[in-house]
DSSP file (Angstrom, degrees, kcal/mol; ACC not computed):
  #  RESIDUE AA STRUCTURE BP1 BP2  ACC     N-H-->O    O-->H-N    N-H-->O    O-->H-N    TCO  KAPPA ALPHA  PHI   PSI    X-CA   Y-CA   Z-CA
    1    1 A X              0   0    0      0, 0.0     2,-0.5     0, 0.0     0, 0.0   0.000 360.0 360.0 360.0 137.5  -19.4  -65.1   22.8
    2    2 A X        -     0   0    0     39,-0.0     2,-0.1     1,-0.0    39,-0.0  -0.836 360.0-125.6-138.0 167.0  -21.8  -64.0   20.3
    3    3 A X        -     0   0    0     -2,-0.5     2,-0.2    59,-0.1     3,-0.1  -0.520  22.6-146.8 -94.6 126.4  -22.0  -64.1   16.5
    4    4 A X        +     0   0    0      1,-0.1    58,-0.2    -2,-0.1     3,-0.1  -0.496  33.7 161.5 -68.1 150.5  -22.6  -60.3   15.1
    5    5 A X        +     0   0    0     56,-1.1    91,-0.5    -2,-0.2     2,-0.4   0.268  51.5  42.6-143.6 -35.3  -24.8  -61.4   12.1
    6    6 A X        +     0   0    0     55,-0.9    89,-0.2    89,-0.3    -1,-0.2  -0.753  48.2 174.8-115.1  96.9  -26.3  -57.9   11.5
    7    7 A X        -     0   0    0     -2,-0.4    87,-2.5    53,-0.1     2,-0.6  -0.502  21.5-152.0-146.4 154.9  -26.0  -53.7   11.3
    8    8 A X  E     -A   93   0A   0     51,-0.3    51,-1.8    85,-0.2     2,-0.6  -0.980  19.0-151.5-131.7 110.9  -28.0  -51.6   10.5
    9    9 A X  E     -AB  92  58A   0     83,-2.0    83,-3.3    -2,-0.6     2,-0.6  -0.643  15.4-171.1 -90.5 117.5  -25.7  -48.6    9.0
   10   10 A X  E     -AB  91  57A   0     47,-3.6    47,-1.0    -2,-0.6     2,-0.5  -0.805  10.1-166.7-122.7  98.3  -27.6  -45.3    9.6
   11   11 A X  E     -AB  90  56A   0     79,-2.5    79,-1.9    -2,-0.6    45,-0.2  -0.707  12.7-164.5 -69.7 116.3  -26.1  -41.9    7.8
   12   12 A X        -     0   0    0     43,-2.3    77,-0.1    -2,-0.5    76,-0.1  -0.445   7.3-157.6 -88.4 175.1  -27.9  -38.4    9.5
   13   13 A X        -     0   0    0     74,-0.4    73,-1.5    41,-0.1    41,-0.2  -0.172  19.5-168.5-150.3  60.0  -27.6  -35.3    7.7
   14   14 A X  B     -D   85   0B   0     39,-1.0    71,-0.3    71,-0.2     5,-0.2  -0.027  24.9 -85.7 -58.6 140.0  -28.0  -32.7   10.1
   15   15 A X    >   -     0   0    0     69,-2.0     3,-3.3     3,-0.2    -1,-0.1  -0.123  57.7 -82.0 -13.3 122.2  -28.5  -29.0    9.8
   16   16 A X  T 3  S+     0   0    0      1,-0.2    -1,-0.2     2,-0.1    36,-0.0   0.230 122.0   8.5 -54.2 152.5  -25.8  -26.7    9.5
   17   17 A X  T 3  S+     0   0    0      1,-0.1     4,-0.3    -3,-0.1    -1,-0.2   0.276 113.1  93.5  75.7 -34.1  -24.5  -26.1   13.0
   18   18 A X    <>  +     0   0    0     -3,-3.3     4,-2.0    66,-0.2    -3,-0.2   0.199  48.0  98.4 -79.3  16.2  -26.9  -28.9   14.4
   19   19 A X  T  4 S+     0   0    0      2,-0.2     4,-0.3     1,-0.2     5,-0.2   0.944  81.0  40.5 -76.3 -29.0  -25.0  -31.7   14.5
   20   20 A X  T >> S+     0   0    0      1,-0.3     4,-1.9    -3,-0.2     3,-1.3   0.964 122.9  46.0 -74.6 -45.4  -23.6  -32.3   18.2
   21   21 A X  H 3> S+     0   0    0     -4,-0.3     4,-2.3     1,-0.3     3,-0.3   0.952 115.2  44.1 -60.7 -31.4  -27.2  -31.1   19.5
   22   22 A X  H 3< S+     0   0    0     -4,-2.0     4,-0.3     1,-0.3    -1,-0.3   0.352 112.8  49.7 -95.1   2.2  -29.3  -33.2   17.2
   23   23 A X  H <> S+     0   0    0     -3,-1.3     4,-1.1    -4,-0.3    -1,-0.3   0.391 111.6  49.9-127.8  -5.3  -27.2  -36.1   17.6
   24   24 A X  H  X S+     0   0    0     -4,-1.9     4,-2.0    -3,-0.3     5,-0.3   0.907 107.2  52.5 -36.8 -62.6  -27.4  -35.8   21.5
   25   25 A X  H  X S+     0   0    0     -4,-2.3     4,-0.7     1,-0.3    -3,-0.2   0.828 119.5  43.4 -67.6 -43.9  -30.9  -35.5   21.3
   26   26 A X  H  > S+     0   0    0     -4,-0.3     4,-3.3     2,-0.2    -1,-0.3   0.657 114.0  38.7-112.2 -58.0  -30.4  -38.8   19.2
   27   27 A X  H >< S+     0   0    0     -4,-1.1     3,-1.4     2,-0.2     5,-0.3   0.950 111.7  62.3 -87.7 -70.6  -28.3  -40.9   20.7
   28   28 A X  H 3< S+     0   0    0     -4,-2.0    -2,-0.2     1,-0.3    -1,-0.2   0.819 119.0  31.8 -16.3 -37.4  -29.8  -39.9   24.4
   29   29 A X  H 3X S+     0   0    0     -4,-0.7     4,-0.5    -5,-0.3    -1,-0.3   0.865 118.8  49.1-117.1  -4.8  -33.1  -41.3   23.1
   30   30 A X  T X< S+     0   0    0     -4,-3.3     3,-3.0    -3,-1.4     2,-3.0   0.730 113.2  48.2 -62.7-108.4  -32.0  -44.3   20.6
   31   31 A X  T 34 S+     0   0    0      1,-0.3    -3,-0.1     2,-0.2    -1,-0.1  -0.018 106.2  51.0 -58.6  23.5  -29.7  -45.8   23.0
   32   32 A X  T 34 S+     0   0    0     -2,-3.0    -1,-0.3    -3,-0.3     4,-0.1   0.576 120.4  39.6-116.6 -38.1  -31.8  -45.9   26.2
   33   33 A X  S X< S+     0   0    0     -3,-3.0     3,-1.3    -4,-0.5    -2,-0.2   0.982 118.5  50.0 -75.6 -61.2  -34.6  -47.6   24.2
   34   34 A X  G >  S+     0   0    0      1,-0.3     3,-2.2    -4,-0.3     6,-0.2   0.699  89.0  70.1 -42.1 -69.6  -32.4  -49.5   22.4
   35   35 A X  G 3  S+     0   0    0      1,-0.3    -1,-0.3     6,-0.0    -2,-0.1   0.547 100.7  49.9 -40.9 -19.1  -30.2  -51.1   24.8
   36   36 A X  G <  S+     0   0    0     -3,-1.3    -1,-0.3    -4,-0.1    -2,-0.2   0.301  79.6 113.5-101.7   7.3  -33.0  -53.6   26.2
   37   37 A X  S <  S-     0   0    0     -3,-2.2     3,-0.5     1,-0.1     2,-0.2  -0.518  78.2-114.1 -77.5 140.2  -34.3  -54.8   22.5
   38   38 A X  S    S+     0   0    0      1,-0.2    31,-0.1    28,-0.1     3,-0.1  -0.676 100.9  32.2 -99.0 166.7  -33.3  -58.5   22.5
   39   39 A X  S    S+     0   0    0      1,-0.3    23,-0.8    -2,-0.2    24,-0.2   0.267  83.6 132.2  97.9 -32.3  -30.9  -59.1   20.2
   40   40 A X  E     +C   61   0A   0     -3,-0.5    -1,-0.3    21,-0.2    21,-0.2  -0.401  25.4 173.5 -79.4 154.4  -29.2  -55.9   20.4
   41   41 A X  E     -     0   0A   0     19,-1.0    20,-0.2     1,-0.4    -1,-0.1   0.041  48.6 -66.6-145.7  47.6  -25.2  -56.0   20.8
   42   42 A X  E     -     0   0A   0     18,-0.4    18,-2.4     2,-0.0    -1,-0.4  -0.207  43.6-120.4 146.2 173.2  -23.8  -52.7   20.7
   43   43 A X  E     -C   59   0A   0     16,-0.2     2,-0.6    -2,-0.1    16,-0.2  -0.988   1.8-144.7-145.4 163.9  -23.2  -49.9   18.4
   44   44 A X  E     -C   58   0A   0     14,-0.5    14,-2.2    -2,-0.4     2,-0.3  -0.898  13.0-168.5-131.0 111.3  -20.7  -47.8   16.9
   45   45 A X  E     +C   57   0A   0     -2,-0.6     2,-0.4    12,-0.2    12,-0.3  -0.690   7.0 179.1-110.7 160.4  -20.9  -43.8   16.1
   46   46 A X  E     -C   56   0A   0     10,-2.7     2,-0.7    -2,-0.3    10,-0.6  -0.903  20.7-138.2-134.7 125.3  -18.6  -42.0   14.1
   47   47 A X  E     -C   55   0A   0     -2,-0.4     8,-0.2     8,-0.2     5,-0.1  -0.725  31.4-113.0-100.1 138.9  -18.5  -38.2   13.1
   48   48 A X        -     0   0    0      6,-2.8     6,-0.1    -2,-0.7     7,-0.0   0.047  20.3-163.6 -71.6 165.5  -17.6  -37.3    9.4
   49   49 A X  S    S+     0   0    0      2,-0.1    -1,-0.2     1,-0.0     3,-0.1   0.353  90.7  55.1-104.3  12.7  -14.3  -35.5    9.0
   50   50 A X  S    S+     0   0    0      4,-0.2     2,-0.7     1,-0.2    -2,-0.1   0.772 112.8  26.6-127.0 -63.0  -15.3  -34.6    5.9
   51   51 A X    >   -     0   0    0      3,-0.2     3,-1.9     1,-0.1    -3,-0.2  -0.713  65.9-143.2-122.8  79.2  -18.8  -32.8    6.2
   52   52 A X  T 3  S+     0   0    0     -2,-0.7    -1,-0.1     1,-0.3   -33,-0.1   0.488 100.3  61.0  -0.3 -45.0  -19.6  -30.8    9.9
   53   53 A X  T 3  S+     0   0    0     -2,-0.1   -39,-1.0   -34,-0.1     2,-0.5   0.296  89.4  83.8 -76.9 -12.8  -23.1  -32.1    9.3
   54   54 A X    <   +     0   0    0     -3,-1.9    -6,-2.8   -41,-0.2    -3,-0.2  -0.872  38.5 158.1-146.6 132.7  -22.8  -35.7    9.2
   55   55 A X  E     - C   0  47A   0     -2,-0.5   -43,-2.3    -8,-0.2     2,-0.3  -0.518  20.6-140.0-128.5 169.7  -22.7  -38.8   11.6
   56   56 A X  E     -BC  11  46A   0    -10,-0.6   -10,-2.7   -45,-0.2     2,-0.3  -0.864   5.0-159.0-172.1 144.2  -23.3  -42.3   11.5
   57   57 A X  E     -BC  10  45A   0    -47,-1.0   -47,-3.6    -2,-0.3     2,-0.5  -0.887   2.6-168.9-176.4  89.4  -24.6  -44.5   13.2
   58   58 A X  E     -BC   9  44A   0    -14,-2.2     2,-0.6    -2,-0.3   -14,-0.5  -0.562   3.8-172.8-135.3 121.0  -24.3  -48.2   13.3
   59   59 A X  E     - C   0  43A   0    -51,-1.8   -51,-0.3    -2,-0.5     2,-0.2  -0.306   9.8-157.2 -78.0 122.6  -26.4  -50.6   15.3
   60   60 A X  E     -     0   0A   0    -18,-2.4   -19,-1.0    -2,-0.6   -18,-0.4  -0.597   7.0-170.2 -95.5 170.1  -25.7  -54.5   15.6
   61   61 A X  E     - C   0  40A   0     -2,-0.2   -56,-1.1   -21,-0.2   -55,-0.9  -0.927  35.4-122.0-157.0-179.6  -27.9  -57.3   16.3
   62   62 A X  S    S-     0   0    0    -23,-0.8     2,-0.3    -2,-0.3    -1,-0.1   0.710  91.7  -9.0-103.8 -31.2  -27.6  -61.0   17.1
   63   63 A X  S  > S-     0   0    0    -24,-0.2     4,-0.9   -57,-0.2    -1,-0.3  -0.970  79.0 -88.1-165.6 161.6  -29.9  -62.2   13.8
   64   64 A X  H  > S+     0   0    0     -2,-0.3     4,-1.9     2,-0.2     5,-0.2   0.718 115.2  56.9 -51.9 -33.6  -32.0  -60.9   11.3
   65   65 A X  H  > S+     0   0    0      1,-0.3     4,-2.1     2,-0.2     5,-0.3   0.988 102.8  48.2 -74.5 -56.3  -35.2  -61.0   13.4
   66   66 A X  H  4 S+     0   0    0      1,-0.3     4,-0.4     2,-0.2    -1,-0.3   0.648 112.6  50.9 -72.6  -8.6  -34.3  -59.0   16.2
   67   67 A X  H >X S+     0   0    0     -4,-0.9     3,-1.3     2,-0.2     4,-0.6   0.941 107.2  54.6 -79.1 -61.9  -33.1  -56.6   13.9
   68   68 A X  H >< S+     0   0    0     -4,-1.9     3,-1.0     1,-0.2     4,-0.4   0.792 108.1  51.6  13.8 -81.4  -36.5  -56.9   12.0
   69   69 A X  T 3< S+     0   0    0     -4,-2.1     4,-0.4     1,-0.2    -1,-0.2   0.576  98.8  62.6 -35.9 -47.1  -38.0  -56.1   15.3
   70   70 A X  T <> S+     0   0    0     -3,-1.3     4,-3.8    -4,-0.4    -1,-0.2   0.622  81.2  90.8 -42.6 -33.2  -35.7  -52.9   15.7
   71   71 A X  H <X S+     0   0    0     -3,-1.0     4,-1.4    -4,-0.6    -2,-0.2   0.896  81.5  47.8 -65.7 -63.0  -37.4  -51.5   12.8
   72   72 A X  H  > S+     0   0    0     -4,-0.4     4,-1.8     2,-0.2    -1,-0.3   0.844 116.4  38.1 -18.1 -67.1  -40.4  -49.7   14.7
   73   73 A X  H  > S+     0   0    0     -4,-0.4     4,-2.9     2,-0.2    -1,-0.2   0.848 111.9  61.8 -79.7 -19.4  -38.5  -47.8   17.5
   74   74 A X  H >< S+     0   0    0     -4,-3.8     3,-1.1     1,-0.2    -2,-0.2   0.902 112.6  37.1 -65.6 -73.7  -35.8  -47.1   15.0
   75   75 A X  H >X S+     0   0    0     -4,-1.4     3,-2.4     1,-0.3     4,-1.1   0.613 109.1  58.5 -54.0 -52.6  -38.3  -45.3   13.1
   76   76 A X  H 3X S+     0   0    0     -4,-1.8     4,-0.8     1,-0.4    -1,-0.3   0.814 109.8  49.5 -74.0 -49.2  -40.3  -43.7   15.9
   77   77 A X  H << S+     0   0    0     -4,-2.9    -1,-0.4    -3,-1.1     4,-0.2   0.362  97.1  64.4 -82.4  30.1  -37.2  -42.0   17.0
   78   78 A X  H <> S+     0   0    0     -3,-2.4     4,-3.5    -4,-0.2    -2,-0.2   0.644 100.6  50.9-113.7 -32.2  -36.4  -40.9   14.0
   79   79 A X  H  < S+     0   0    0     -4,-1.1    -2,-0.2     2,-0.1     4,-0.2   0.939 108.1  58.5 -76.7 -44.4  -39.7  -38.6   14.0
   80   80 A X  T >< S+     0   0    0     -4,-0.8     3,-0.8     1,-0.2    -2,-0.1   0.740 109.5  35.2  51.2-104.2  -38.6  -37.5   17.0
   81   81 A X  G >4 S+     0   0    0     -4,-0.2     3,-2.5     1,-0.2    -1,-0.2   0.863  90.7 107.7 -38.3 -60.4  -35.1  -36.1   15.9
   82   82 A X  G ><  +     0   0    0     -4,-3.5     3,-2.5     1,-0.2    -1,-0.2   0.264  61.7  63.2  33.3 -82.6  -36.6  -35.0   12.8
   83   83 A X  G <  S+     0   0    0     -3,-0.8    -1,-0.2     1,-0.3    -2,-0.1   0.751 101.4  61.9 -54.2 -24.7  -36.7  -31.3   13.2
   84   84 A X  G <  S+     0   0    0     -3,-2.5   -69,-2.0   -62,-0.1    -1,-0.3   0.894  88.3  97.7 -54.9 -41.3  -32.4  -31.7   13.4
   85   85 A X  B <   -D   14   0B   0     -3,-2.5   -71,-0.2   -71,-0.3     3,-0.1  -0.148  54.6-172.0 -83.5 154.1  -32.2  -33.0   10.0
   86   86 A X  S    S+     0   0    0    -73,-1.5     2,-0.3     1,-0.3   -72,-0.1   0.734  84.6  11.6-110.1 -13.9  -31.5  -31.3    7.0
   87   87 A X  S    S-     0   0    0      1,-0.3   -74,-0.4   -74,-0.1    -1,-0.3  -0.909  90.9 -84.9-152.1 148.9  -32.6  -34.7    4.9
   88   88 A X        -     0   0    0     -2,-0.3    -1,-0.3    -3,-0.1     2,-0.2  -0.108  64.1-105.1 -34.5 163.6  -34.3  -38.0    5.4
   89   89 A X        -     0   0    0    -77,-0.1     2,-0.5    -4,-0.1   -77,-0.2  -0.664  32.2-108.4 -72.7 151.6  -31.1  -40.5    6.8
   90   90 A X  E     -A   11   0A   0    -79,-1.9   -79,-2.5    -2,-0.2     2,-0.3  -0.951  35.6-154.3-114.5 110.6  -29.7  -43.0    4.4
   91   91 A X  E     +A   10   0A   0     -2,-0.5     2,-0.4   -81,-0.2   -81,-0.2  -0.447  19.7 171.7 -86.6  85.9  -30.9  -46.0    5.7
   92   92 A X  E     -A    9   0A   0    -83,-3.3   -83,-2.0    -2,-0.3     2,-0.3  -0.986  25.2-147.8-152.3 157.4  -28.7  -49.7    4.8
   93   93 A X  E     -A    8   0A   0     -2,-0.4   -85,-0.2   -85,-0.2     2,-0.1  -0.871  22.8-174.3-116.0 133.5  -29.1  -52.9    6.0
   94   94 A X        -     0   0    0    -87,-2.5     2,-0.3    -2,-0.3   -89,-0.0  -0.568  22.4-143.8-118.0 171.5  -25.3  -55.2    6.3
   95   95 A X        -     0   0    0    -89,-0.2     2,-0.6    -2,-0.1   -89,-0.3  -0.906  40.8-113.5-127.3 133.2  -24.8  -58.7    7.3
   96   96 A X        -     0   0    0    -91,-0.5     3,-0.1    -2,-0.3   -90,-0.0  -0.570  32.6-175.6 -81.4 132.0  -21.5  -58.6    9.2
   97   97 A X        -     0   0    0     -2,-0.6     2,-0.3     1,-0.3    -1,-0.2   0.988  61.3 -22.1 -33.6-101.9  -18.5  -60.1    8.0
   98   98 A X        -     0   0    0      2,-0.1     2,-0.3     0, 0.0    -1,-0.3  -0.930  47.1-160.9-129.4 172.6  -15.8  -59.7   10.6
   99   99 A X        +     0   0    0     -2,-0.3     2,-0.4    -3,-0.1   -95,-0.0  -0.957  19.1 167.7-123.3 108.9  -15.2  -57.5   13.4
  100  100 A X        -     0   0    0     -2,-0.3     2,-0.3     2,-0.0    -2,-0.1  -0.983  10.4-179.6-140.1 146.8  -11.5  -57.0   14.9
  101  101 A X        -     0   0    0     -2,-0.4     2,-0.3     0, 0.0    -2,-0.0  -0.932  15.4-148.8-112.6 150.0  -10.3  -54.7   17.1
  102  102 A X              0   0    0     -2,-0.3    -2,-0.0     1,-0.1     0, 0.0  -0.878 360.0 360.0-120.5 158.1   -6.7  -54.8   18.3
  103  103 A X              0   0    0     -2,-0.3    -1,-0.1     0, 0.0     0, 0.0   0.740 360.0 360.0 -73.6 360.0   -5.6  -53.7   21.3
């Protein structure tokens, strides 16, 4: 079993109308790269119910380093995506707590 210790909570803020392509385009190319980073353990997306425009995006990681480490390709796919966004992403860094899910 292993201890979540880190997330990296990532809000987008897409263009009207762009969110489901631009967060294709998104997840298609975060989470291909991603998955082979050491460290990595899993992620979680949500879309807002609130605002058509806006997802989020949160990445875990085993430790601070390998999260550290993350920091590069997360940006590099973030010019990438770019052209989706109607704003920079808001960008926070968590130390996880707990996690439960119940069945």
């Amino acid at each position: 079993m292993y201890k979540l210790v880190v997330a990296r909570i990532a809000k987008f803020f897409f263009k009207p109308g762009k969110r489901e392509e631009g967060f294709a385009e998104l997840d298609l190319i975060l989470n291909k790269l991603v998955r082979n980073v050491k460290g990595y353990r899993g992620y979680v997306s949500t879309f807002s119910c609130d605002d058509d425009n806006v997802a989020i995006i949160i990445t875990m990681w085993e430790d601070n380093e390998s999260f550290l480490e993350s920091q590069e390709l997360f940006s590099s796919t973030m010019d990438k995506v770019a052209p989706y966004f109607e704003k920079q992403p808001e960008i926070e860094h968590h130390r996880i707590d707990t996690i439960n899910f119940s069945p």
